[in-house]
C-alpha positions as CSV (number, residue, x, y, z in Angstrom):
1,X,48.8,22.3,-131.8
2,X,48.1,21.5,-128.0
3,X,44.8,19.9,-127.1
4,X,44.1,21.1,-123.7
5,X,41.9,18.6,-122.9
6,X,41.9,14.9,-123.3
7,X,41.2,11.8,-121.4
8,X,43.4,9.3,-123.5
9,X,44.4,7.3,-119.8
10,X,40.6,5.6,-119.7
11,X,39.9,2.4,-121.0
12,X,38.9,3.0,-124.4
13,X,42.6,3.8,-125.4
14,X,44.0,0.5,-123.5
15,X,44.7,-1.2,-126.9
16,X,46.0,1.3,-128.8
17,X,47.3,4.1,-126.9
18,X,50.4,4.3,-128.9
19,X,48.9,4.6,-132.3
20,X,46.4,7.5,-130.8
21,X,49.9,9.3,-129.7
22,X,51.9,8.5,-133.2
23,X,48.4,10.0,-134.6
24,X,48.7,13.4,-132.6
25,X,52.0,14.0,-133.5
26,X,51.7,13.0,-136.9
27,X,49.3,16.2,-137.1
28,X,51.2,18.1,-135.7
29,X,50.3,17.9,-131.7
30,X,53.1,18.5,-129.5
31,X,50.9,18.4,-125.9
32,X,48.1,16.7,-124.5
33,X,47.0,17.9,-121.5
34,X,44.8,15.2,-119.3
35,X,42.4,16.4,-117.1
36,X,41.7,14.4,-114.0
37,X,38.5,13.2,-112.7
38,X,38.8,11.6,-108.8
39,X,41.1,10.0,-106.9
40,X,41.3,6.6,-108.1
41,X,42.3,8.0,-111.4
42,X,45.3,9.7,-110.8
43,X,47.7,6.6,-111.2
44,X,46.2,5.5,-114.9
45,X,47.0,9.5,-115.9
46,X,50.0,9.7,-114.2
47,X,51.2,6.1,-116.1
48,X,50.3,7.4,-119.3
49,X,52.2,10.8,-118.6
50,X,55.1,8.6,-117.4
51,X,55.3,6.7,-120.7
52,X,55.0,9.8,-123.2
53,X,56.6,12.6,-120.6
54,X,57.6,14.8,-124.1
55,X,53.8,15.2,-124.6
56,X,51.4,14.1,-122.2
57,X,51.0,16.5,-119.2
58,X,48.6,15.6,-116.1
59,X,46.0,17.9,-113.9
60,X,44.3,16.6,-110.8
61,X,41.6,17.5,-109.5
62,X,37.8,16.3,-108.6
63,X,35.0,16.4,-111.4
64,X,31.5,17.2,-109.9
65,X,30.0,14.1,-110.8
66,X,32.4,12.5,-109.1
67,X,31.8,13.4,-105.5
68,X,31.1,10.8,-103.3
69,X,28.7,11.6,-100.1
70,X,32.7,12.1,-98.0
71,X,33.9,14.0,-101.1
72,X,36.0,16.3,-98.1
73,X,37.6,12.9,-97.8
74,X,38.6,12.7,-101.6
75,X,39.6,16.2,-101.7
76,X,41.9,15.4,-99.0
77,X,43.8,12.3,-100.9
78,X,43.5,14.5,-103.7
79,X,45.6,17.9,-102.3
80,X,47.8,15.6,-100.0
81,X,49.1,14.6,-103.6
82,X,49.0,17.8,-105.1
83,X,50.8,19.0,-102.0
84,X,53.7,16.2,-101.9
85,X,54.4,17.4,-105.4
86,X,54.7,20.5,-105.4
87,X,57.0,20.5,-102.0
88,X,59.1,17.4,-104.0
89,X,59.8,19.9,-106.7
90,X,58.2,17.9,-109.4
91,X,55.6,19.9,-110.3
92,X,54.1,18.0,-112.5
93,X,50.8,18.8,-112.1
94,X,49.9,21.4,-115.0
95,X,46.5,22.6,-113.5
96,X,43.7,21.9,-110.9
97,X,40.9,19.9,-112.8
98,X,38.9,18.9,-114.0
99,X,36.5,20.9,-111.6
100,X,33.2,22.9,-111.5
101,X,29.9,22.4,-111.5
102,X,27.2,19.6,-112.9
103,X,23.7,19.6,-112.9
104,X,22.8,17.9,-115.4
105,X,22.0,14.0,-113.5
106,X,21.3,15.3,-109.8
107,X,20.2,19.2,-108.9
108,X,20.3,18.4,-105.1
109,X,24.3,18.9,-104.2
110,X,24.3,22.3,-105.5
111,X,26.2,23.0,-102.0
112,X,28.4,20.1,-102.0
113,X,29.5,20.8,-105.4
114,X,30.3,24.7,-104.9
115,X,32.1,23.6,-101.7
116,X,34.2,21.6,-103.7
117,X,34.7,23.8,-107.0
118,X,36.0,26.8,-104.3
119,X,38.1,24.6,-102.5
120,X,39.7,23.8,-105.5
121,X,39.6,27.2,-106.9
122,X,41.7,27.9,-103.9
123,X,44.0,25.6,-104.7
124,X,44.6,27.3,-107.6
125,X,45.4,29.9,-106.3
126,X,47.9,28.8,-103.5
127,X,50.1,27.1,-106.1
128,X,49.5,29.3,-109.1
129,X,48.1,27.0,-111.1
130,X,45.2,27.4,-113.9
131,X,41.6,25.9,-113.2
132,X,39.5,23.7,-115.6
133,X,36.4,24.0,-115.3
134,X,33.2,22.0,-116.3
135,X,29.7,23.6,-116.6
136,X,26.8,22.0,-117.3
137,X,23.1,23.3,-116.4
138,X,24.5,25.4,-113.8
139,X,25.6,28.6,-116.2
140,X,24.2,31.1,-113.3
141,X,25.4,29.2,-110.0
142,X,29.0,28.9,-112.2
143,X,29.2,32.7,-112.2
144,X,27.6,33.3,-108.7
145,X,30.9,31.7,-107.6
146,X,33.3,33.0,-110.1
147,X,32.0,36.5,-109.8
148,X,34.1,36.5,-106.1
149,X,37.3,35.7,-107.5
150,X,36.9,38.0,-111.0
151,X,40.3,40.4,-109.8
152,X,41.8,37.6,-108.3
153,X,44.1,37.0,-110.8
154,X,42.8,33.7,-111.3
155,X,43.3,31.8,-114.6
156,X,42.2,29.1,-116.6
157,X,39.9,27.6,-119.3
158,X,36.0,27.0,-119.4
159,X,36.7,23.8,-121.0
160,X,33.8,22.4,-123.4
161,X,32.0,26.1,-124.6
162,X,29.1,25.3,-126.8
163,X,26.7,28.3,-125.2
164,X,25.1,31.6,-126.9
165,X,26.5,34.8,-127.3
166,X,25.2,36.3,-124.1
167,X,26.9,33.1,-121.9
168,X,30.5,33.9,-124.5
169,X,30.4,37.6,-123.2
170,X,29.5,36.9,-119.8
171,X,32.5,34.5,-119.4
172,X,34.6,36.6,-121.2
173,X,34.5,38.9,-118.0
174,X,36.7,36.9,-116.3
175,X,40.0,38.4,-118.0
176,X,42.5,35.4,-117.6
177,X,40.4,32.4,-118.8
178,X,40.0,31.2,-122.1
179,X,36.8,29.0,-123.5
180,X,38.0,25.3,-124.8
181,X,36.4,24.4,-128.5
182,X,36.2,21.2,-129.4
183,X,34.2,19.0,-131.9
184,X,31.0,20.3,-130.7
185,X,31.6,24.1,-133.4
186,X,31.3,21.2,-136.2
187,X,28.5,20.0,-135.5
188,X,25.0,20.8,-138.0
189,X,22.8,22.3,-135.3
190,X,25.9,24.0,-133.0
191,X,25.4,27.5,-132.4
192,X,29.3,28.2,-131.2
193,X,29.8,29.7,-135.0
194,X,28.0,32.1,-134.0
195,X,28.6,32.6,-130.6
196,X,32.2,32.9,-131.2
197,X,31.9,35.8,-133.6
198,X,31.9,38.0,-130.5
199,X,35.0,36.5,-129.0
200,X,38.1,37.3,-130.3
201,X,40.6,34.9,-131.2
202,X,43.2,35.6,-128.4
203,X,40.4,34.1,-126.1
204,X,40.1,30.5,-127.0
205,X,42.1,27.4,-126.6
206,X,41.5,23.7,-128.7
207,X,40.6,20.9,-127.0
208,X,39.2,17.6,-127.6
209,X,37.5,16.2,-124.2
210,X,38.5,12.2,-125.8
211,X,36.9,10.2,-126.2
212,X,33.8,11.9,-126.1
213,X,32.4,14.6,-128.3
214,X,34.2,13.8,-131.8
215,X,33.9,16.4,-134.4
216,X,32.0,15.9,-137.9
217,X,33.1,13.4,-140.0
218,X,34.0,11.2,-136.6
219,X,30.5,11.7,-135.1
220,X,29.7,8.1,-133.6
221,X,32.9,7.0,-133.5
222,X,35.5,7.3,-130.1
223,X,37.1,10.7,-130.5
224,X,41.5,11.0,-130.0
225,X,43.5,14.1,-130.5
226,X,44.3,13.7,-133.8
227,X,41.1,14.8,-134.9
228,X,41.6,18.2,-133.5
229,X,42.6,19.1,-137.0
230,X,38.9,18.9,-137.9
231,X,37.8,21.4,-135.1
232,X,40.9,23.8,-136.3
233,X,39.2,23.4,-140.2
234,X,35.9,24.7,-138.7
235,X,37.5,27.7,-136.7
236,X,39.5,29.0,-140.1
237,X,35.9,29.5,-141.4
238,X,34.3,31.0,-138.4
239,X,37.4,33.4,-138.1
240,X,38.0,33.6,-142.1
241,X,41.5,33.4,-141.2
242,X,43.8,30.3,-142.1
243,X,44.4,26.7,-140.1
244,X,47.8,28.1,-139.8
245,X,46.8,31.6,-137.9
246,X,44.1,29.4,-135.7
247,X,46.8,27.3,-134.6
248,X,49.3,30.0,-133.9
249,X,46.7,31.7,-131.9
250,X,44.9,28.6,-129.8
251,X,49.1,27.6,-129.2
252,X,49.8,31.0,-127.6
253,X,46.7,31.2,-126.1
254,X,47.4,27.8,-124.6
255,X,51.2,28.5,-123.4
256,X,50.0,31.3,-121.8
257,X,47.3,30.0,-119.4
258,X,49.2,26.8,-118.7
259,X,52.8,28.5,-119.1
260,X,54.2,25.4,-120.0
């Protein structure tokens, strides 16, 4: 399994970081792949990927909550570094994100926030590179902006899904992007089981977003990789296929967006 979307460099893993990683493998995770959310957490992420390089892979990028009011300023640290590796040969950095658009807490940086999501989109684009983004309350102003790059060849994952059928088919216009499930299919009231019955199975990737968003039974409780096995359990139901063909599928799906 990979989960393509995990935050297991922020504080709540500090104690225990190497039992959460024994944990992933032990169910069979072979990558994590940790988004980034500003600046001033690139060096946690990058320590973590340092001390687990068979299995922890790093992004970078700027989250649209996190802009400050000279966010030009922060995407400037942010591609200088981006830059620097790619031109070392490293390439570390297995995508641009996390990235998009937010407006959930503040409606009034709409323009800010597309500035920054197309700037990064271009990034993308320059080094080939997939994009993760983040949605939230902004499903129309997402597409607005993703509707001029639709036969770009861009690629990536619309990381955290949990909208209705109409939202599934909309994004599934944009050929070379998957949509990231996580814990949120499990949950009682979640309508993803049956949004997802009009996308096929070659379209989605797993992912966890740790610690937030743990899947039934863990509801409460910080979420880690290793309970991605609960989300692949939901999807065998929703696809009335087996664990085995859900993680076959999300893996190739995976591999190919990130080609890693």
């Amino acid at each position: 399994m990979i989960d393509t979307h995990t935050h297991i460099y922020v504080e709540e893993f500090n104690q225990d970081l190497a039992d959460v990683i024994e944990r992933a493998r032990s169910v069979g995770i072979n990558k994590l792949y940790l988004p980034n959310i500003n600046e001033e957490t690139i060096a946690d992420m990058l320590s973590v990927c340092d001390s687990y390089p068979d299995i922890c892979f790093p992004m970078i990028g700027l989250h649209p909550t996190d802009l400050e009011d000279d966010y030009r300023k922060q995407l400037t640290i942010i591609k200088n570094l981006l830059d620097q590796d790619r031109l070392s040969g490293k390439n570390r950095f297995v995508a641009i994100g996390e990235t998009g658009l937010d407006l959930y807490w503040d409606n009034t940086r709409l323009a800010e926030q597309i500035d920054a999501f197309t700037a990064q989109i271009e990034w993308g684009l320059e080094y080939n590179l997939p994009v993760i983004i983040h949605s939230r309350c902004a499903f129309y102003e997402l597409c607005k902006v993703m509707d001029d790059y639709k036969n770009s060849g861009l690629r990536g994952v619309f990381h955290c899904f949990s909208g209705d059928t109409n939202e599934a088919l909309r994004l599934l216009e944009y050929p070379n992007f998957m949509l990231g499930i996580g814990g949120t299919v499990t949950y009682k009231k979640s309508i993803l089981p049956e949004s997802l019955k009009s996308v096929p199975l070659n379209r989605i990737v797993l992912e966890t977003d740790a610690p937030y968003l743990p899947p039934v039974p863990f509801r409460g409780k910080r979420n880690e990789p290793a309970y991605l096995i609960k989300v692949v359990e939901c999807l065998s139901q929703v696809y009335s296929c087996s664990p085995e063909d859900i993680i076959s599928a999300t893996t190739a799906n995976a591999e190919t967006v990130f080609c890693r």
